[in-house]
MIDOSE-1310 file (N, C-alpha, C; in nm, 2 decimals, decimal comma, always signed):
residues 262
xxxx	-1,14/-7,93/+2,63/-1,21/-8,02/+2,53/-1,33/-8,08/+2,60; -1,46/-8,08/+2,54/-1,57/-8,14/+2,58/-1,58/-8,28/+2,62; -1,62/-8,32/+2,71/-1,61/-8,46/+2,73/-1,75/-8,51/+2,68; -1,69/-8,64/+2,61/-1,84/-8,71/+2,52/-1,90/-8,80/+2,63
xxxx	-1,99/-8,83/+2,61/-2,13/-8,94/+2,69/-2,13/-9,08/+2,58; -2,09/-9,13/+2,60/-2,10/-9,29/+2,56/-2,22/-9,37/+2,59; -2,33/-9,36/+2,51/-2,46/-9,45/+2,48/-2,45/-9,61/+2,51; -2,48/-9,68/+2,61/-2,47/-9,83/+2,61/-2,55/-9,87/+2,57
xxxx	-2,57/-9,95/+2,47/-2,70/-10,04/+2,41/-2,78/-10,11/+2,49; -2,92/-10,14/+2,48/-3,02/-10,14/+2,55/-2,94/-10,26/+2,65; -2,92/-10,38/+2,56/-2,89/-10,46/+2,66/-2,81/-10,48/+2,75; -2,69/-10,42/+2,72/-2,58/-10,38/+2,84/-2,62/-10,29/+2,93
xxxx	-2,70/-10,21/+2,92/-2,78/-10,15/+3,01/-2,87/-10,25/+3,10; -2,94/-10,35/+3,03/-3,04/-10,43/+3,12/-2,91/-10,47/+3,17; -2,79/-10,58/+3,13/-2,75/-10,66/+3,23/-2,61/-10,56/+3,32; -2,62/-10,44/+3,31/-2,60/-10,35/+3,44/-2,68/-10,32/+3,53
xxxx	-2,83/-10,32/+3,50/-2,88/-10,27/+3,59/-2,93/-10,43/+3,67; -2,91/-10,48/+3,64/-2,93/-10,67/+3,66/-2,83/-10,69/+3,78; -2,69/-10,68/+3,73/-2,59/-10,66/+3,84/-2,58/-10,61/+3,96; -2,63/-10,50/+3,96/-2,70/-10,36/+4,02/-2,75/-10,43/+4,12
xxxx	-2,90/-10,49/+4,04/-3,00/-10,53/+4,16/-2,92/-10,68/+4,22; -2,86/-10,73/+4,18/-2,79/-10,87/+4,25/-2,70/-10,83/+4,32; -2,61/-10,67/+4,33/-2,52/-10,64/+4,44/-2,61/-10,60/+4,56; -2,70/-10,54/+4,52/-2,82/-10,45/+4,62/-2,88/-10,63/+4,71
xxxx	-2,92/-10,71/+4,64/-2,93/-10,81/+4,74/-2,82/-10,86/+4,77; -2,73/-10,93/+4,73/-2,61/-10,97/+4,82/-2,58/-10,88/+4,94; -2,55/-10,78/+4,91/-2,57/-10,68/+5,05/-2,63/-10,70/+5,11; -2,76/-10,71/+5,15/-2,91/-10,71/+5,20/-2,89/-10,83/+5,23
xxxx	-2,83/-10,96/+5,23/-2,83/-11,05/+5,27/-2,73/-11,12/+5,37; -2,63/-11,01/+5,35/-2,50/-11,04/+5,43/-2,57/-10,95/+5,57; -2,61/-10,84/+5,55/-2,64/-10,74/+5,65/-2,73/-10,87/+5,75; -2,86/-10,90/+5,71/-2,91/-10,98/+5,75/-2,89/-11,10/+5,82
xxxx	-2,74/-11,14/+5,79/-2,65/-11,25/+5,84/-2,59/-11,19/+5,95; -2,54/-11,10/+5,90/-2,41/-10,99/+6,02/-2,46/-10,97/+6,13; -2,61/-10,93/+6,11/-2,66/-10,85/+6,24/-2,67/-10,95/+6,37; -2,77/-11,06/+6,33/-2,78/-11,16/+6,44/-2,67/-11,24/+6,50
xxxx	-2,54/-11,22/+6,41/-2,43/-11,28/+6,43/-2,36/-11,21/+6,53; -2,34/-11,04/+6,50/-2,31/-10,95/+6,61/-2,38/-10,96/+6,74; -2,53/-10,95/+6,78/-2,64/-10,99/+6,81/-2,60/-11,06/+6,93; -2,58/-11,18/+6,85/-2,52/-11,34/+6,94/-2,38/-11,29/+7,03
xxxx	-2,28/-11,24/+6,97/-2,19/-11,22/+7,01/-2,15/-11,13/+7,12; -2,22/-11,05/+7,11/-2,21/-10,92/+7,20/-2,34/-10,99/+7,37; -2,43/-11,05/+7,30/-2,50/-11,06/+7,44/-2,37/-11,21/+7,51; -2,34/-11,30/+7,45/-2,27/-11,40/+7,45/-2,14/-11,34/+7,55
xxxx	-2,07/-11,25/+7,54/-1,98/-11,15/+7,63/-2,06/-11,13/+7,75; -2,17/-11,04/+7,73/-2,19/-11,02/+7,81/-2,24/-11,16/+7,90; -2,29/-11,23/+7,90/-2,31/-11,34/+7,97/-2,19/-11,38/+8,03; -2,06/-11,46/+7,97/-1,99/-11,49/+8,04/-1,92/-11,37/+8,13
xxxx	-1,89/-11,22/+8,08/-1,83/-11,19/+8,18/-1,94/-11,17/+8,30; -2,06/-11,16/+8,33/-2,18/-11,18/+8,44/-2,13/-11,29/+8,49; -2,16/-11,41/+8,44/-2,15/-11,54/+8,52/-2,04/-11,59/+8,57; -1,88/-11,54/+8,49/-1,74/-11,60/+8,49/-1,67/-11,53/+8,63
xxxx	-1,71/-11,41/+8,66/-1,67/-11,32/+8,71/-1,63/-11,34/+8,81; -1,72/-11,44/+8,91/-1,68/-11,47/+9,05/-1,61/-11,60/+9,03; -1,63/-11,66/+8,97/-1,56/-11,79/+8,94/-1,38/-11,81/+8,93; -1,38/-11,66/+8,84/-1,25/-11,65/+8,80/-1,18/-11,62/+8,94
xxxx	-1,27/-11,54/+9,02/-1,16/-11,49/+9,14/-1,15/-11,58/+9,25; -1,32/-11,68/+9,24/-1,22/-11,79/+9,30/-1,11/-11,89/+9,32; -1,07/-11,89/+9,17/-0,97/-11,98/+9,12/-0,84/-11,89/+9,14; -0,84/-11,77/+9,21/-0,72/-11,66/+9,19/-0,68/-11,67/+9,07
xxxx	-0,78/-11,61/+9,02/-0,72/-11,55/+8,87/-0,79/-11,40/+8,85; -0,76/-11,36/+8,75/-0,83/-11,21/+8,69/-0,98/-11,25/+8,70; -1,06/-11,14/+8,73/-1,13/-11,20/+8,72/-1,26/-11,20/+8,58; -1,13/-11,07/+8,50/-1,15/-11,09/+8,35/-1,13/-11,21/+8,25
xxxx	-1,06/-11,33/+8,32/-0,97/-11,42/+8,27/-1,07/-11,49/+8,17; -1,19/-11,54/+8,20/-1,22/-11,63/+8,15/-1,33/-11,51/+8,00; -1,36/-11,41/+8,00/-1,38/-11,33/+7,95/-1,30/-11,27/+7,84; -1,17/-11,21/+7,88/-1,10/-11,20/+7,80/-1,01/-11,31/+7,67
xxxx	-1,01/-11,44/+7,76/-0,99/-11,56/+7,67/-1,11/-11,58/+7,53; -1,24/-11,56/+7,58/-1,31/-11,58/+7,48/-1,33/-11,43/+7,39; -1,30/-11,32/+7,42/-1,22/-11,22/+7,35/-1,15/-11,25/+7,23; -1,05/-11,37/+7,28/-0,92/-11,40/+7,15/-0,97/-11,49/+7,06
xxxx	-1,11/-11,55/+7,18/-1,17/-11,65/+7,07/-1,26/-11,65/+6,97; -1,31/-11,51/+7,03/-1,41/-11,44/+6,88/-1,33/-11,38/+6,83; -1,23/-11,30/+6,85/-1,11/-11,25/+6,73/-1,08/-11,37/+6,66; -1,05/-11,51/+6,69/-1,02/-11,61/+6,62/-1,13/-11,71/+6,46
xxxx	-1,24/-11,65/+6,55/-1,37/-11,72/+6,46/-1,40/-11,56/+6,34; -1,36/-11,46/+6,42/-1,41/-11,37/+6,32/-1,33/-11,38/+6,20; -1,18/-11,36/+6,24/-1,08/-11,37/+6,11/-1,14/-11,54/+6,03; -1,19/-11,62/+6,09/-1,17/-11,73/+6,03/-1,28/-11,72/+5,94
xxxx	-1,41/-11,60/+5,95/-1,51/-11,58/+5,91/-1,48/-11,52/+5,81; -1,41/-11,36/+5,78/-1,39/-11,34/+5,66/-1,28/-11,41/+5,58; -1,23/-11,53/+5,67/-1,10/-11,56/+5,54/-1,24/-11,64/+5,45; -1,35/-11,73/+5,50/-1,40/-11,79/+5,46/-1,54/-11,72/+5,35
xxxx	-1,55/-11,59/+5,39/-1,63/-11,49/+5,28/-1,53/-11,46/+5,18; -1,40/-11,49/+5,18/-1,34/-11,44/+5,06/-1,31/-11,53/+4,98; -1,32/-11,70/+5,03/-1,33/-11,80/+4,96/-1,39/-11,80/+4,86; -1,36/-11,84/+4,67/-1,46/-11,87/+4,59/-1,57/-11,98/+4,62
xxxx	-1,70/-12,00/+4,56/-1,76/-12,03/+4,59/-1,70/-12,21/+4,48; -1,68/-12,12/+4,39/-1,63/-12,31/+4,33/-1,55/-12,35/+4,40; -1,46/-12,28/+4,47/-1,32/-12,39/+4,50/-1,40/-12,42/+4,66; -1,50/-12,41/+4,70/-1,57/-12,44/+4,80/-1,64/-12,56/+4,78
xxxx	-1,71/-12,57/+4,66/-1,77/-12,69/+4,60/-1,66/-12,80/+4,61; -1,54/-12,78/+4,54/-1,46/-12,87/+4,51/-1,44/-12,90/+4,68; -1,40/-12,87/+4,76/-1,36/-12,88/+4,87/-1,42/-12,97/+4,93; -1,59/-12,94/+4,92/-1,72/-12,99/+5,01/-1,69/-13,17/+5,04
xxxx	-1,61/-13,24/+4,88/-1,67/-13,37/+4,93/-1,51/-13,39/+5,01; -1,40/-13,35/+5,00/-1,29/-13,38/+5,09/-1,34/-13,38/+5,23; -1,38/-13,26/+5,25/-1,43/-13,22/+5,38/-1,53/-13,32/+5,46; -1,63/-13,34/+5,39/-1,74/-13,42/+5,43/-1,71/-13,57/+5,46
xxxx	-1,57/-13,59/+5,36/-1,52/-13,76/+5,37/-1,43/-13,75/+5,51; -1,39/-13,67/+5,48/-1,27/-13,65/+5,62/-1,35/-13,60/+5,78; -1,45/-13,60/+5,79/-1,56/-13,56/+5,86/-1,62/-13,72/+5,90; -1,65/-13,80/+5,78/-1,74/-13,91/+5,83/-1,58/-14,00/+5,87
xxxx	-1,49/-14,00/+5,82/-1,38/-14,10/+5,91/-1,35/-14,07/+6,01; -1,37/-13,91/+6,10/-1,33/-13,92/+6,22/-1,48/-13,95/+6,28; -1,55/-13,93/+6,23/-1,71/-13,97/+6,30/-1,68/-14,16/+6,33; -1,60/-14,20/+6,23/-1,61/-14,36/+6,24/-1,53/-14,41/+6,33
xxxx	-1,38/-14,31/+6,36/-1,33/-14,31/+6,44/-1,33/-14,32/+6,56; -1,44/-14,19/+6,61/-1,45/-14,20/+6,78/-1,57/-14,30/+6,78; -1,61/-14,39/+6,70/-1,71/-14,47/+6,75/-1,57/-14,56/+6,77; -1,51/-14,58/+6,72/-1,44/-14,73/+6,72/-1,33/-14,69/+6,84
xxxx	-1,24/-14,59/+6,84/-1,13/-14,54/+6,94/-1,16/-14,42/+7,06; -1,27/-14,33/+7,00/-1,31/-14,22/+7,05/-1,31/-14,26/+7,24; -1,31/-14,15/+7,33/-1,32/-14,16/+7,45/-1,44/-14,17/+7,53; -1,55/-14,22/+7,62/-1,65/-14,24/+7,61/-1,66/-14,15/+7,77
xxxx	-1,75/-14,06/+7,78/-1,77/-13,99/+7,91/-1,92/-13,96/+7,93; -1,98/-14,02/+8,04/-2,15/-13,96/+8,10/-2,23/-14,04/+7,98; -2,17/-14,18/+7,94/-2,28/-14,28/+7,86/-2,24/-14,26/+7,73; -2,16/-14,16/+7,62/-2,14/-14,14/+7,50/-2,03/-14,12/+7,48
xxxx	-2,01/-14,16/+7,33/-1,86/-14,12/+7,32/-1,86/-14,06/+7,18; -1,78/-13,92/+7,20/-1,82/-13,79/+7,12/-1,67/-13,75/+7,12; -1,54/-13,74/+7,16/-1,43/-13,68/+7,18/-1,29/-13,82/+7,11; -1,27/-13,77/+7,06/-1,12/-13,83/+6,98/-1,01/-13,76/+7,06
xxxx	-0,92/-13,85/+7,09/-0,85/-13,72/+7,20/-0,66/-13,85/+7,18; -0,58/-13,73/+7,10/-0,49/-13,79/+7,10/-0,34/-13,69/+7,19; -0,32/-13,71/+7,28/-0,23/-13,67/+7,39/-0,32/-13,49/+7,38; -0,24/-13,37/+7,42/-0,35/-13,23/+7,46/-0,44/-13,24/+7,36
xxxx	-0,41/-13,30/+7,25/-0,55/-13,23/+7,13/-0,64/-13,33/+7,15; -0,78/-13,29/+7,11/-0,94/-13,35/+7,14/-1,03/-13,29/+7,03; -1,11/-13,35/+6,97/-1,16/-13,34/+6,84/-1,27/-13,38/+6,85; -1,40/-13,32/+6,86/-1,51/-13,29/+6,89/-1,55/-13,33/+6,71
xxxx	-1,52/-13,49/+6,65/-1,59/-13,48/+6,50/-1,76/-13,45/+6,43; -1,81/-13,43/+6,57/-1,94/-13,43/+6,51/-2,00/-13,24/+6,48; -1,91/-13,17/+6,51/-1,90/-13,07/+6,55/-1,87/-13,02/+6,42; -1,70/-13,06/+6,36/-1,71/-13,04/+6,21/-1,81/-13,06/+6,13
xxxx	-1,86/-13,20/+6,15/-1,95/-13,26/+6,01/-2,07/-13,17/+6,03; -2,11/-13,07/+6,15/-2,21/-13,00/+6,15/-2,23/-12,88/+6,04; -2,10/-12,82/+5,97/-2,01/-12,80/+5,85/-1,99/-12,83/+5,77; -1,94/-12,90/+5,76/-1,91/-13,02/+5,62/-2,02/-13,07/+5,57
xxxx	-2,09/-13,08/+5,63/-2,25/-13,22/+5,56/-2,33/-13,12/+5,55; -2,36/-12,96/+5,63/-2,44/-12,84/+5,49/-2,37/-12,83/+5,42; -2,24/-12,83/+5,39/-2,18/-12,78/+5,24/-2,15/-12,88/+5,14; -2,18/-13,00/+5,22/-2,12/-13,12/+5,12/-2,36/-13,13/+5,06
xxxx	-2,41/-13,10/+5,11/-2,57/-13,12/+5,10/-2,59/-12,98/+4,99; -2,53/-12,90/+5,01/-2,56/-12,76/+4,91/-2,53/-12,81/+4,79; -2,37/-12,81/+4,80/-2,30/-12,93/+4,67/-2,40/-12,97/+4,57; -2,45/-13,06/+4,67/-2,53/-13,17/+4,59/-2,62/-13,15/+4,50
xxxx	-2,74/-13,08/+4,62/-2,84/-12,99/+4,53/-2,82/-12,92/+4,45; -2,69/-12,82/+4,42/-2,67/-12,72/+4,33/-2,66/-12,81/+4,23; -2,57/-12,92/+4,20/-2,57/-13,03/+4,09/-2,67/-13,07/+4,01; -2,75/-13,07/+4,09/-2,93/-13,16/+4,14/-2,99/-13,05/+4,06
xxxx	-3,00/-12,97/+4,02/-3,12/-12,87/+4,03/-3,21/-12,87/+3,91; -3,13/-12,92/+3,83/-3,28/-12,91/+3,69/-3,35/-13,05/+3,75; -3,30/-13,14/+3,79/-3,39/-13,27/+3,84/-3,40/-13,29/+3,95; -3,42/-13,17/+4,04/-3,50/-13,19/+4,21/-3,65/-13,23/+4,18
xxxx	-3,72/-13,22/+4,08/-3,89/-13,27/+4,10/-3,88/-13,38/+4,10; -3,79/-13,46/+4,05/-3,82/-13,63/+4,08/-3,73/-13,64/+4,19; -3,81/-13,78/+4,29/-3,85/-13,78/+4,43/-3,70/-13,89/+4,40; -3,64/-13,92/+4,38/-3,52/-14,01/+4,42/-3,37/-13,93/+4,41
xxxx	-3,39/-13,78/+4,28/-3,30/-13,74/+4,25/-3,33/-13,62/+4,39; -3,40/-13,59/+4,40/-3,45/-13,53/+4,57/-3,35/-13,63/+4,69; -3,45/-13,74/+4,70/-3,39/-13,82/+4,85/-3,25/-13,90/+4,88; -3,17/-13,91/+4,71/-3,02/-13,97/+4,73/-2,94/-13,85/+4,78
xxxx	-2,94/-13,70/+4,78/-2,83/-13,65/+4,81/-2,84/-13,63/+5,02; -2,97/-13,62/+5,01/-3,04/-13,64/+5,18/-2,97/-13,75/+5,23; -3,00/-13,83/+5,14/-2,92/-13,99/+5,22/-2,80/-13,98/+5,22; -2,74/-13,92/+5,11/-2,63/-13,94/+5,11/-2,49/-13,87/+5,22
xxxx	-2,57/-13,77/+5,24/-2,51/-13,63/+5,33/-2,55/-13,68/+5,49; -2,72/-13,60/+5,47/-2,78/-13,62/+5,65/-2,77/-13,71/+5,69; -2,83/-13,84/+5,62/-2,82/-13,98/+5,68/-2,74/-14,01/+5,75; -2,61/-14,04/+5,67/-2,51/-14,10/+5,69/-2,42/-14,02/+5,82
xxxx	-2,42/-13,91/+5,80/-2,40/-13,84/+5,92/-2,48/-13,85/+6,07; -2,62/-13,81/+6,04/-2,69/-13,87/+6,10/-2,67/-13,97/+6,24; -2,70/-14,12/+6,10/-2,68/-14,24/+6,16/-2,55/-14,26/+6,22; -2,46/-14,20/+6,24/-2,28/-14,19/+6,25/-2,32/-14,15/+6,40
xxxx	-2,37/-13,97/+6,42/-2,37/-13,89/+6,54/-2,43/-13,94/+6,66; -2,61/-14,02/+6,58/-2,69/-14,08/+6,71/-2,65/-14,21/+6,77; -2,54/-14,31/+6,67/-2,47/-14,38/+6,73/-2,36/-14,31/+6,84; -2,33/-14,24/+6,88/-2,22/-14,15/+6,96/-2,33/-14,21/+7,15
xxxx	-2,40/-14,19/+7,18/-2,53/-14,08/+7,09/-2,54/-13,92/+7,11; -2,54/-13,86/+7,01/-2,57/-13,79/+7,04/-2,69/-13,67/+6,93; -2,81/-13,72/+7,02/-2,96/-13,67/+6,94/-2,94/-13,51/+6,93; -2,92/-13,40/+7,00/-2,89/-13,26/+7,00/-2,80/-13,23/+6,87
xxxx	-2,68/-13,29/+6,84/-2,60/-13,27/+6,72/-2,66/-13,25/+6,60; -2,72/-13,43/+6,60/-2,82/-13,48/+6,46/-2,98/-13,35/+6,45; -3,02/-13,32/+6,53/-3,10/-13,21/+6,55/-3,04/-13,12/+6,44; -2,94/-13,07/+6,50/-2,89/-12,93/+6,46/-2,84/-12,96/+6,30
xxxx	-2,81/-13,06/+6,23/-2,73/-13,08/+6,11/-2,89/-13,11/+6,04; -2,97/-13,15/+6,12/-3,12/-13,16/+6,05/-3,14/-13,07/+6,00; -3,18/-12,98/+6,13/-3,22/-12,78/+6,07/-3,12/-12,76/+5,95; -3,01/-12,70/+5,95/-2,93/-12,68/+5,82/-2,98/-12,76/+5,73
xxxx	-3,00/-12,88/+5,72/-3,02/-12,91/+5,63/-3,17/-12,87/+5,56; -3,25/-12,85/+5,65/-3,35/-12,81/+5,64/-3,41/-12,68/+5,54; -3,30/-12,59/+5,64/-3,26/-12,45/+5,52/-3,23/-12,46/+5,42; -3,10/-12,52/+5,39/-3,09/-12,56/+5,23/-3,17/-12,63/+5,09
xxxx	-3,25/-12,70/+5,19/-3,33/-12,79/+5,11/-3,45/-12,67/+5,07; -3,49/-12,58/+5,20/-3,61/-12,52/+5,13/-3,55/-12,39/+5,07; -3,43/-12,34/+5,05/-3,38/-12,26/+4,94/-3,30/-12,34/+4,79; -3,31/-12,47/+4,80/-3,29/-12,59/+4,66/-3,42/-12,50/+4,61
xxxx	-3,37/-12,58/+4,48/-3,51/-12,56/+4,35/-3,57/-12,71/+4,38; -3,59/-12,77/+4,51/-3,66/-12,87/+4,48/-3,79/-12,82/+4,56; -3,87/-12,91/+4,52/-4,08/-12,88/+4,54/-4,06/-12,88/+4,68; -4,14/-12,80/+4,79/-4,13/-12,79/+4,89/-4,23/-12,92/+4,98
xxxx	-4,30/-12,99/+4,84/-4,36/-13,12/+4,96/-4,32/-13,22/+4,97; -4,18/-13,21/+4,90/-4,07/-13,31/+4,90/-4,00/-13,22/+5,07; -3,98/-13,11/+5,09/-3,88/-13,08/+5,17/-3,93/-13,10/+5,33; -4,09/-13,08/+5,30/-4,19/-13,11/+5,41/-4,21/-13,24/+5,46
xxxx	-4,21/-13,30/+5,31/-4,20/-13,47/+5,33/-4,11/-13,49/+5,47; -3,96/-13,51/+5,42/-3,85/-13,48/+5,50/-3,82/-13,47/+5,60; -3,92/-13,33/+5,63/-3,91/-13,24/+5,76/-4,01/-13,33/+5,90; -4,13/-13,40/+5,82/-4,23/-13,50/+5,90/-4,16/-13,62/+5,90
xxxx	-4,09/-13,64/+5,82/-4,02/-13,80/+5,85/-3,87/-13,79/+5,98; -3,82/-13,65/+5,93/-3,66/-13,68/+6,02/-3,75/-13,65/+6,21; -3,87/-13,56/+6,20/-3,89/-13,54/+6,31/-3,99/-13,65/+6,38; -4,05/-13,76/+6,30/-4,09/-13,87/+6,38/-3,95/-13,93/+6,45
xxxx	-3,86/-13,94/+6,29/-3,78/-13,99/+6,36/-3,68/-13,95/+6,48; -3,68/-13,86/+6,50/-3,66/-13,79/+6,62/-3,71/-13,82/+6,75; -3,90/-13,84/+6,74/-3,96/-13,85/+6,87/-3,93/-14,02/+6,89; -3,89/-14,08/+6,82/-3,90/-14,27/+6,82/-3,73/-14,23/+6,89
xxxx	-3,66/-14,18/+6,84/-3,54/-14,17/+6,93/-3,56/-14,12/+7,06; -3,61/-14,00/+7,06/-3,62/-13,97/+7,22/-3,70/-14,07/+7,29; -3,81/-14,13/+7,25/-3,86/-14,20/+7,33/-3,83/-14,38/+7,38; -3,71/-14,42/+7,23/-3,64/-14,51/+7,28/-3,53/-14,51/+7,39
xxxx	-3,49/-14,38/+7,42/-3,39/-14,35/+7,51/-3,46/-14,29/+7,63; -3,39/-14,36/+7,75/-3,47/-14,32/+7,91/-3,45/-14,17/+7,93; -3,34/-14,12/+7,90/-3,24/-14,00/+7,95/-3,31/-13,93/+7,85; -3,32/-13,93/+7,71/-3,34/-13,78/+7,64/-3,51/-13,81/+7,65
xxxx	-3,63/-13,94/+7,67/-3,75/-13,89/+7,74/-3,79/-13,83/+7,84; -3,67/-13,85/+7,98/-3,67/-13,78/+8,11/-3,67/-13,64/+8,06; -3,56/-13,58/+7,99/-3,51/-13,44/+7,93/-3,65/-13,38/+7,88; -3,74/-13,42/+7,80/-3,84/-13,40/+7,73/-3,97/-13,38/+7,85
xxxx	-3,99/-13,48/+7,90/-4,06/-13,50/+8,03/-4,08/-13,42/+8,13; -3,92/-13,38/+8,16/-3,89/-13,25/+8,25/-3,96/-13,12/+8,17; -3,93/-13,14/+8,07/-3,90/-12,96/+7,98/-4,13/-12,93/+8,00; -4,15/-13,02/+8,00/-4,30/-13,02/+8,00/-4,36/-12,98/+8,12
xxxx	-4,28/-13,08/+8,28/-4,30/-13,06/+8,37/-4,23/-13,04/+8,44; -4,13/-12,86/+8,45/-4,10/-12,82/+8,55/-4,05/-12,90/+8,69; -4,16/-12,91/+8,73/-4,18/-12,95/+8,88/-4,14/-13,07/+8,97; -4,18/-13,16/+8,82/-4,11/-13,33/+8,84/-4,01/-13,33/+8,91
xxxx	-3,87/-13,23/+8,85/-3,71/-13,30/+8,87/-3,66/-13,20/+8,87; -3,72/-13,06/+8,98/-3,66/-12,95/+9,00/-3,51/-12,96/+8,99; -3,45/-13,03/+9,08/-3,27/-13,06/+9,10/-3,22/-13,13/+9,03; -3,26/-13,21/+8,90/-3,23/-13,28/+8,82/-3,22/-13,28/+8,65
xxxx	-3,39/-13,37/+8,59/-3,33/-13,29/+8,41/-3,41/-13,15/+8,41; -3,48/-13,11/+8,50/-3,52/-12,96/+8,48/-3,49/-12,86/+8,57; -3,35/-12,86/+8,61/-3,23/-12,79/+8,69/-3,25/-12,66/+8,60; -3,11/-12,71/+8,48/-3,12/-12,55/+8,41/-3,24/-12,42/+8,38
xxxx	-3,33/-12,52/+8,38/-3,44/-12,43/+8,30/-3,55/-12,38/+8,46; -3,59/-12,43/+8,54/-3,55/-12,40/+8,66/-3,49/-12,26/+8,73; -3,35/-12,30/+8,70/-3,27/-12,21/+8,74/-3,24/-12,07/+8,66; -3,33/-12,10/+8,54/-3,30/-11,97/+8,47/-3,44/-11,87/+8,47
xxxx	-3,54/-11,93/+8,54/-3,69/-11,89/+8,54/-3,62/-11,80/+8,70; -3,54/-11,85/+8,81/-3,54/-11,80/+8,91/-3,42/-11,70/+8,89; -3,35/-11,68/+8,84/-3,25/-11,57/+8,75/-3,34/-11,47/+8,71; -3,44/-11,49/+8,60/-3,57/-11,37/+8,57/-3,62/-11,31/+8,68
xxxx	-3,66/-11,44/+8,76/-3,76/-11,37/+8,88/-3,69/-11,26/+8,94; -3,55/-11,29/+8,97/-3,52/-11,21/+9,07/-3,40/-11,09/+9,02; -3,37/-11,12/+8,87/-3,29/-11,00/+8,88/-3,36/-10,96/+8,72; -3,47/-10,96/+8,68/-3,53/-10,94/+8,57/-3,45/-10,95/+8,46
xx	-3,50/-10,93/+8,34/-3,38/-10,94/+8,19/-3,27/-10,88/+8,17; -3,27/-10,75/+8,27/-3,13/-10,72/+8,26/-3,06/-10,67/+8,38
């Protein structure tokens, strides 16, 4: 018996071939995520087992030990990686403001109980377990900030329905982490947020705005504080504080010198 050809009307045709092009980018976008993620990972191995190697056999141990542990621990982030790509994106939404609240109370916590070590107090630590809160909210407060905006989006061009969900997310986070202090955290939850905002439907001289305000305020921080202007000071001048805030960097120019990039 002949098999018949079933004609789809024009427009089930366009919104096939629609789907089509939105699977073709989804792909294209995950790949583009995957790669640098792999990227990180693989050179990241290779580093610790180079540097770990003699360490480990000082301590009489393998001297795979410290190598192979973080083995278990990217098998641990990977699975935690696709349980969280198979997550719906609504029930992620819903999730975002739990997360974000449960994030700023242990933020409020280690300010008030948290353990305080080398001038800051950054670690919640209740008998073996230790809770690094600013760490989560680096998490929580891009997803609780996506949230927002996606809510936001027919009225991102007005500048207040723009600057309450910023306040309401970065700020407050923010102002939470540099009280710890810690400026490197607030940095890093800036950038994310940064991304998000310039993939929002809001105007990009709102996101620029933003971007010139969180980073003054950045330099009025560093330069209120002795220790992260020394940091800054050093990174300029090498030379200053060879064995001190420009150790690492230092020490990693004399690594190049002598055993080149690879």
């Amino acid at each position: 018996m002949a098999s018949r050809t079933v004609a789809l009307p024009a427009g089930s045709r366009a919104l096939a071939r629609h789907a089509e092009e939105a699977s073709r980018r989804s792909a294209r976008a995950i790949a583009l995520l995957l790669i640098p993620v792999a990227l990180l990972l693989v050179i990241g191995l290779g580093a610790i087992l180079s540097a770990s190697s003699v360490l480990a056999i000082r301590e009489g141990v393998d001297n795979l030990y410290y190598f192979k542990r973080q083995l278990i621990w990217m098998g641990v982030g990977l699975l935690a990686l696709v349980g969280f790509a198979m997550v719906p994106p609504r029930l992620l939404r819903k999730l975002s403001s739990f997360g974000f609240l449960f994030s700023v109370i242990l933020l409020v916590a280690t300010l008030v109980v948290g353990t305080r070590a080398y001038g800051s107090t950054r670690w919640l630590i209740a008998g073996p377990i230790s809770i690094q809160a600013s760490e989560l909210a680096k998490l929580t407060t891009i997803l609780f900030l996506a949230t927002l905006v996606s809510r936001k989006e027919t009225s991102m061009h007005r500048l207040t329905a723009f600057m309450w969900p910023v306040a309401a997310s970065v700020g407050v986070v923010g102002v939470l982490v540099i009280l710890q202090p810690d400026l490197g955290t607030a940095l890093m939850v800036a950038f994310g947020a940064f991304a998000v905002l310039v993939a929002s439907a809001a105007p990009f001289r709102y996101v620029l705005g933003a971007a010139l305000f969180g980073s003054g305020a950045a330099l009025v921080a560093a330069a209120t504080s002795s220790y992260r202007w020394a940091r800054v000071t050093a990174f300029l001048d090498l030379g200053a504080d060879p064995l001190g805030g420009s150790y690492q960097v230092v020490q990693s120019l004399v690594a190049l010198g002598t055993g080149g990039l690879w």
